[in-house]
C-alpha positions as CSV (number, residue, x, y, z in Angstrom):
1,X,36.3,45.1,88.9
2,X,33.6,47.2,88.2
3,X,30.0,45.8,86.7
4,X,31.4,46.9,83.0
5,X,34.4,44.8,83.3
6,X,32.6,42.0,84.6
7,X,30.0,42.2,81.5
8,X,32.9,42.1,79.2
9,X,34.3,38.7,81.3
10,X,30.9,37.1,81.2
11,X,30.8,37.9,77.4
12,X,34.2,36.4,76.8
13,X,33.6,32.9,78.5
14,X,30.5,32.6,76.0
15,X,32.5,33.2,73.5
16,X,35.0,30.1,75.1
17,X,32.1,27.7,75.6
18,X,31.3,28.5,71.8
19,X,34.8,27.8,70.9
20,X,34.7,24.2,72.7
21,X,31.5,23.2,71.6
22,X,32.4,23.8,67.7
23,X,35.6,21.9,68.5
24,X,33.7,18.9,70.2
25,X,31.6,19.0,66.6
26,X,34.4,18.6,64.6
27,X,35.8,16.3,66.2
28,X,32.9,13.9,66.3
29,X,32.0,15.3,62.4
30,X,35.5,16.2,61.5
31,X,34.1,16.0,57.7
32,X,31.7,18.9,58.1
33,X,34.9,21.2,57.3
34,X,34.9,20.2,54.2
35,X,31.1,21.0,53.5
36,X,30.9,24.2,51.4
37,X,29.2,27.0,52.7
38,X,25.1,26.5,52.5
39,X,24.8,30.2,51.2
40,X,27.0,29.7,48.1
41,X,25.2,26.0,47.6
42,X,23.0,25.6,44.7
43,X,20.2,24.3,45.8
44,X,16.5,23.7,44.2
45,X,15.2,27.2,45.6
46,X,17.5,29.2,44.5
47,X,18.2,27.7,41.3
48,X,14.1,28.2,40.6
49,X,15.3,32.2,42.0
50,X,18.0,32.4,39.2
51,X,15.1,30.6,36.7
52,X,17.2,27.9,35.8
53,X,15.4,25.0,34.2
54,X,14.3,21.6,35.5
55,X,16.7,19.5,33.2
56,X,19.6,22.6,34.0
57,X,19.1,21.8,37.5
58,X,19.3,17.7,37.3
59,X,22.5,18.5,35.7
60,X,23.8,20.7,38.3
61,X,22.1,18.1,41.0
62,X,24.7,15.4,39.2
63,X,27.6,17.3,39.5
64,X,27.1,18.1,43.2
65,X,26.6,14.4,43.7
66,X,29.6,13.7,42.1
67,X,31.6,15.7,44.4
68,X,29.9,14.0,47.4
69,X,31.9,10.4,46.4
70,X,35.5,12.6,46.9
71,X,37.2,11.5,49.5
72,X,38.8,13.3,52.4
73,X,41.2,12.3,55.3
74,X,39.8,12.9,58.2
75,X,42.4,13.6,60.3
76,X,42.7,17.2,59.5
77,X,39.2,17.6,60.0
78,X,40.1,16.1,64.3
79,X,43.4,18.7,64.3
80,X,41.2,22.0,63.7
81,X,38.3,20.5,66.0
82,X,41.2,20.3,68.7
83,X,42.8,23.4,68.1
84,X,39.5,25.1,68.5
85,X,38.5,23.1,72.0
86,X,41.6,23.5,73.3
87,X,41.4,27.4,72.1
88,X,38.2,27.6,74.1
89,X,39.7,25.8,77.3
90,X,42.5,28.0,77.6
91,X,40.2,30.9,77.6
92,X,38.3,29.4,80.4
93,X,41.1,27.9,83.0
94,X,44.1,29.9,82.0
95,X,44.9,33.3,82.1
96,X,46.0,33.3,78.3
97,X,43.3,36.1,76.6
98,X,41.0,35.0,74.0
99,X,43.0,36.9,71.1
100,X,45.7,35.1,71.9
101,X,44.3,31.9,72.3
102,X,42.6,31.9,69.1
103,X,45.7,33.5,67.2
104,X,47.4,29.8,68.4
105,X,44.6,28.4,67.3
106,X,43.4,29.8,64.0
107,X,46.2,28.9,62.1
108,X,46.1,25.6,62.6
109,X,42.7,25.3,61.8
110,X,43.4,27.8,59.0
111,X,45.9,24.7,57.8
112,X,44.1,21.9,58.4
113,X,40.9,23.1,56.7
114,X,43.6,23.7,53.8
115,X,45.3,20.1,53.8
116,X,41.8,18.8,54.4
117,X,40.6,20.0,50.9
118,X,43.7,18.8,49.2
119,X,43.8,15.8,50.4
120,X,40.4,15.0,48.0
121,X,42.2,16.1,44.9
122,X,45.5,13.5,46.5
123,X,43.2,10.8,46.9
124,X,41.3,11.1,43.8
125,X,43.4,12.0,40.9
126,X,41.4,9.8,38.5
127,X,39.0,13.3,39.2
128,X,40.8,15.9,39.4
129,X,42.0,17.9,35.9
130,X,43.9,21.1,36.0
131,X,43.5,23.0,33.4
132,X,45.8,26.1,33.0
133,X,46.8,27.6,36.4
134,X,44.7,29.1,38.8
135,X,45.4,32.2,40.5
136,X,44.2,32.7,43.8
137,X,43.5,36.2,43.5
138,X,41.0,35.2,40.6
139,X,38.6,34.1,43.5
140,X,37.5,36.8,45.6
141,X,39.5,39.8,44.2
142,X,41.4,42.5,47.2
143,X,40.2,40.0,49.9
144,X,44.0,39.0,50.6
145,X,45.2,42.5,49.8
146,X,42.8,43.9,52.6
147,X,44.4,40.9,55.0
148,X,47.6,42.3,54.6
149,X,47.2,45.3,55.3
150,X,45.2,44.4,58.5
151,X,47.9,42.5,59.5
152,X,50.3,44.5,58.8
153,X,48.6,47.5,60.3
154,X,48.7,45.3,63.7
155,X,52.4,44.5,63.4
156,X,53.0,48.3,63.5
157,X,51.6,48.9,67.0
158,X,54.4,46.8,68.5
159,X,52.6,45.4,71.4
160,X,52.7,41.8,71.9
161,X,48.8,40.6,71.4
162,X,48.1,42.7,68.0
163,X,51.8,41.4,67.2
164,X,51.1,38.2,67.4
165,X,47.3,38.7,66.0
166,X,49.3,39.9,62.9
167,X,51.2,36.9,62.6
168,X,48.2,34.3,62.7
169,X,46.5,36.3,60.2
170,X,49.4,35.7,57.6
171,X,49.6,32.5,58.4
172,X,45.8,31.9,57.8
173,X,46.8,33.9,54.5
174,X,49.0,31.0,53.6
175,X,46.5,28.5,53.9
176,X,43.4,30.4,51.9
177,X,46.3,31.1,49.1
178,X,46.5,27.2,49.3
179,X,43.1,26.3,49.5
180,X,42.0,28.8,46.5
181,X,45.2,27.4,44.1
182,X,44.4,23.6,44.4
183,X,43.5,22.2,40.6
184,X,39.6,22.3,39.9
185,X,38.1,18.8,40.5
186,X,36.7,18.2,37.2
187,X,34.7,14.5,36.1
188,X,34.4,14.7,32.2
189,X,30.6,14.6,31.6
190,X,29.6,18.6,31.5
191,X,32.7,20.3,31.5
192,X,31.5,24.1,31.3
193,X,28.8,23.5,33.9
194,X,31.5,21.5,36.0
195,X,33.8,24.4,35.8
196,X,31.2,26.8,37.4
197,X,30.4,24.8,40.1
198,X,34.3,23.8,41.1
199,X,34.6,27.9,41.5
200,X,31.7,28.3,43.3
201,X,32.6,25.7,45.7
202,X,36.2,26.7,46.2
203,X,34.7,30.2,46.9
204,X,32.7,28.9,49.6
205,X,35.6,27.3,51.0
206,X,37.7,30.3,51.0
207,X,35.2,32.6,52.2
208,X,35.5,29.8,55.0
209,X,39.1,30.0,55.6
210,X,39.0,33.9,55.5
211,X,36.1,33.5,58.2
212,X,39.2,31.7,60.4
213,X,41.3,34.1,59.7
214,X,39.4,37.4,60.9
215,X,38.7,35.5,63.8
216,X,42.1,36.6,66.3
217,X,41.1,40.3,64.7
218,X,38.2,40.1,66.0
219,X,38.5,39.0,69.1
220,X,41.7,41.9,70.1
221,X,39.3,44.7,68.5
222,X,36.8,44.0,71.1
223,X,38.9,43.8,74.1
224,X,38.7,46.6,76.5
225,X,39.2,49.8,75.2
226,X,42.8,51.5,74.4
227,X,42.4,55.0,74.5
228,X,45.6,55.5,72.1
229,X,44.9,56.6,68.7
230,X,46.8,54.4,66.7
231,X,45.4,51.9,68.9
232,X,41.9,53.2,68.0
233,X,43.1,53.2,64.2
234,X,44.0,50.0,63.5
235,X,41.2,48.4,65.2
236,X,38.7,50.8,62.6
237,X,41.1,48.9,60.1
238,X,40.0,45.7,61.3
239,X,36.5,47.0,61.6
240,X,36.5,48.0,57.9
241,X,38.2,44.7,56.6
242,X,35.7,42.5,58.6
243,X,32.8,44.3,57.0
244,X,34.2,44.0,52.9
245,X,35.1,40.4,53.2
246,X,32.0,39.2,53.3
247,X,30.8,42.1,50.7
248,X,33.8,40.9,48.3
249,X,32.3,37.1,48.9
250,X,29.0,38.2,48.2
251,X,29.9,40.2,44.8
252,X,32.5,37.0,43.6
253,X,29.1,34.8,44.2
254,X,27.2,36.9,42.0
255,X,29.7,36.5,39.2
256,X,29.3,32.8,40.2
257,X,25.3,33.2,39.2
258,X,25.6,35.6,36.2
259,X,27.9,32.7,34.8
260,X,25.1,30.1,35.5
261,X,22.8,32.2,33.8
262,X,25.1,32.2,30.4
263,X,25.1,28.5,30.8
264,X,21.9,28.0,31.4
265,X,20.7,30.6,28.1
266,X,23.3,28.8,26.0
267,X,22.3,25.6,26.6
């Protein structure tokens, strides 16, 4: 091996040891999965940032709270934290390649982050309230369009690793069209204000599961270099899918916050 190659290695068994340590967490915490994303998170700063006002934010403060008493099995929470350590341990004592490995893995945690979010609304019904259906698409628009066609776009190279890369991303589709169509978790006391804090937490969780889900992507398009252009191609694909996810999450939690601001004028 030349001192490039050996580089690459070292980089890779980081990446393993990362993969193990975040499945030891969740283990241990197996709940943390189901903690929404501290970006998307109202919080005191940034509701003073978005000039909501004092008795707004109590209001908002009590809902959060609310949602805190749900309860979740935390089973599913101990199956992804496995499937991510033993992702990371097959990437350090096997020969099995990290794209791989995490392709077996990220579905499964894609799932299990999934079941772990409906099992609240199973456990709680007395809380939960749908009303009218909810369309997945409704909460990051093109995000699952763009997965497609990554995974799609990996299918057609017909190689084994992008192959099967392709399939763990549709499976991982499966579980964020799951996770973003569960019934809104609604508790009776400030309906319109409850409403825009169930969307902004299922956002967070999908932007979560669609995290997962780039995750065997990423790890093929930064293998060694393949010199053949559609090889080339379809990793730009996944290149230019991994960079507008997290601009589609960003623009669907601004629509989250111009709501907010309607609420808060109106009331």
């Amino acid at each position: 091996m030349n001192g490039y190659d050996d580089l690459f290695l070292s980089i890779w068994k980081v990446f393993d040891v990362a993969l193990c340590l975040i499945g030891m967490w969740f283990v241990l915490q197996p709940l943390a999965l189901a903690e929404p994303l501290g970006m998307l998170v109202l919080s005191r700063d940034s509701a003073r940032n978005l000039n909501v006002s004092a008795r707004l934010m109590d209001r908002i403060l009590s809902i959060v709270r609310d949602r805190e008493g749900l309860k979740y099995n935390s089973r599913f929470g101990r199956i992804a934290g496995g499937a991510f350590l033993i992702a990371g341990l097959a990437g350090l004592f096997t020969s099995v390649t990290l794209p791989i490995a995490m392709s077996l893995a990220a579905g499964v945690i894609a799932w299990s982050m999934a079941l772990l979010l409906t099992s609240a609304n199973r456990a709680d019904d007395k809380h939960v309230a749908s009303l009218g259906k909810r369309y997945p698409s409704h909460v990051i628009p093109w995000a699952m369009g763009l997965l497609v066609v990554e995974a799609v776009a990996e299918g057609l190279l017909g190689t084994v690793t992008p192959i099967v890369v392709g399939v763990a991303t549709l499976i991982c589709l499966g579980a964020i069209w799951r996770a973003s169509s569960l019934p809104a978790v609604f508790f009776g006391r400030d309906v319109e204000l409850e409403r825009n804090i169930d969307e902004r937490f299922r956002l967070s969780r999908v932007a979560g599961l669609i995290f997962v889900s780039q995750l065997p992507s990423l790890a093929w398009a930064a293998m060694l270099p393949d010199q053949r252009l559609s090889t080339i191609s379809v990793r730009i694909v996944v290149l230019i899918v991994s960079l507008s996810e997290p601009l589609l999450v960003y623009a669907a939690a601004r629509r989250c916050n111009r709501e907010l601001r309607l609420i808060a004028t109106s009331s």
